[in-house]
C-alpha positions as CSV (number, residue, x, y, z in Angstrom):
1,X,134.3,132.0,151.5
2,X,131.1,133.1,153.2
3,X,128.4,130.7,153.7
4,X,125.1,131.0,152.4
5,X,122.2,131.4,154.6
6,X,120.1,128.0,155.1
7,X,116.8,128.5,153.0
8,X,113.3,127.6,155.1
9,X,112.3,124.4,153.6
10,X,108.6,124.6,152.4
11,X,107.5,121.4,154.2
12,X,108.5,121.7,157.3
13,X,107.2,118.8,158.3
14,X,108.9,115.9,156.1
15,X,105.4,114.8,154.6
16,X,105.4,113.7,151.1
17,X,104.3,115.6,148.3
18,X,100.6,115.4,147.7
19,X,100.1,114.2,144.1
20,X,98.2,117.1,142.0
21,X,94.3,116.2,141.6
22,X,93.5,114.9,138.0
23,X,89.9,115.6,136.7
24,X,87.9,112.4,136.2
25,X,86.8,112.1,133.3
26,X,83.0,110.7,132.9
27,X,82.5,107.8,130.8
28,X,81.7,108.2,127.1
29,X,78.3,107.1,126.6
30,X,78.0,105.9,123.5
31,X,74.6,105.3,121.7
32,X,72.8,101.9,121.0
33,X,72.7,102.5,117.3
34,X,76.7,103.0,117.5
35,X,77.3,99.9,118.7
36,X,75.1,98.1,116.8
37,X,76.8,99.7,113.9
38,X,80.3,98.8,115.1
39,X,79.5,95.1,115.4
40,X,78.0,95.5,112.1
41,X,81.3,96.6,110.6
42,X,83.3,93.9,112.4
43,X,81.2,91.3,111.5
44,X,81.7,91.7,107.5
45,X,85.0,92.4,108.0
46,X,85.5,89.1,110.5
47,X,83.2,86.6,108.2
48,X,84.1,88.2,104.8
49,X,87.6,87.6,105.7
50,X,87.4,83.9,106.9
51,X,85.1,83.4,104.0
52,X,87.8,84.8,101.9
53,X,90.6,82.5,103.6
54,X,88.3,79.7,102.9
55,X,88.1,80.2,99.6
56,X,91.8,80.6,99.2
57,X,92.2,77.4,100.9
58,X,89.8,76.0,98.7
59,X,91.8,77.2,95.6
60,X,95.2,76.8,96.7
61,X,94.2,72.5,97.2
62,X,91.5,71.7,95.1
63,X,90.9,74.2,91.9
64,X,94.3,75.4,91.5
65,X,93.5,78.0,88.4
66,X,89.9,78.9,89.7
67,X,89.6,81.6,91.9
68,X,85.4,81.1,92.0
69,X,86.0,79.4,95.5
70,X,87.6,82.9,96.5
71,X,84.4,85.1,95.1
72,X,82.4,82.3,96.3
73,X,84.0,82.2,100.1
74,X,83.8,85.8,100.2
75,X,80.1,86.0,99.5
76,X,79.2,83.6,101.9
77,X,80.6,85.8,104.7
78,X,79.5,89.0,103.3
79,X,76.0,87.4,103.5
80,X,75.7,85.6,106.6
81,X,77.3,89.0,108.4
82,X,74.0,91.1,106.3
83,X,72.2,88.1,108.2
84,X,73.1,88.8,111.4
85,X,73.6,92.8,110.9
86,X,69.8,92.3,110.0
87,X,68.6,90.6,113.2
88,X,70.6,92.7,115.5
89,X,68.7,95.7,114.1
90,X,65.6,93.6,113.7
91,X,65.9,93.2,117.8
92,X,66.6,96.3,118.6
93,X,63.7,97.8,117.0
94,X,61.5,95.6,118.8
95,X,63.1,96.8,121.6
96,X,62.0,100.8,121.1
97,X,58.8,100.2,120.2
């Protein structure tokens, strides 16, 4: 059996292989009203939903066949997120004036 001629190596040199340069991507700049609108969203979904754990709490111990303390727990956080959804925007429009 003949040999087979030795193949130059491409880096003759031993250095290690130079990673391939990845594009940076720029930050997405997102827009005031945006966020203000996603905290928003969170907020009745956040206070809604501990009103409406509340509530069940409230049913499940103290007014077994009511579920009023549900509607009622629910409403509470529904309103105090509209209360705070309200100010944010209320402050940022102070703001851009």
């Amino acid at each position: 059996m003949a040999k087979e001629p030795e193949k130059p190596e491409k880096n003759p040199k031993k250095e290690p292989p130079k990673p391939d340069k990845k594009k940076v991507q720029e930050p997405i700049v997102r827009s005031p009203e945006s966020i203000i609108q996603d905290k928003c969203i969170t907020d009745f979904c956040l206070k809604g939903g501990s009103g409406l754990l509340i509530g069940g709490v409230v049913t499940l111990f103290f007014t077994r066949p009511q579920t009023y303390p549900l509607w009622l727990g629910l409403g509470v956080g529904m309103g105090v997120a509209y209360d705070c959804c309200n100010a944010r925007w209320r402050a940022y429009d102070a703001q851009t004036r």
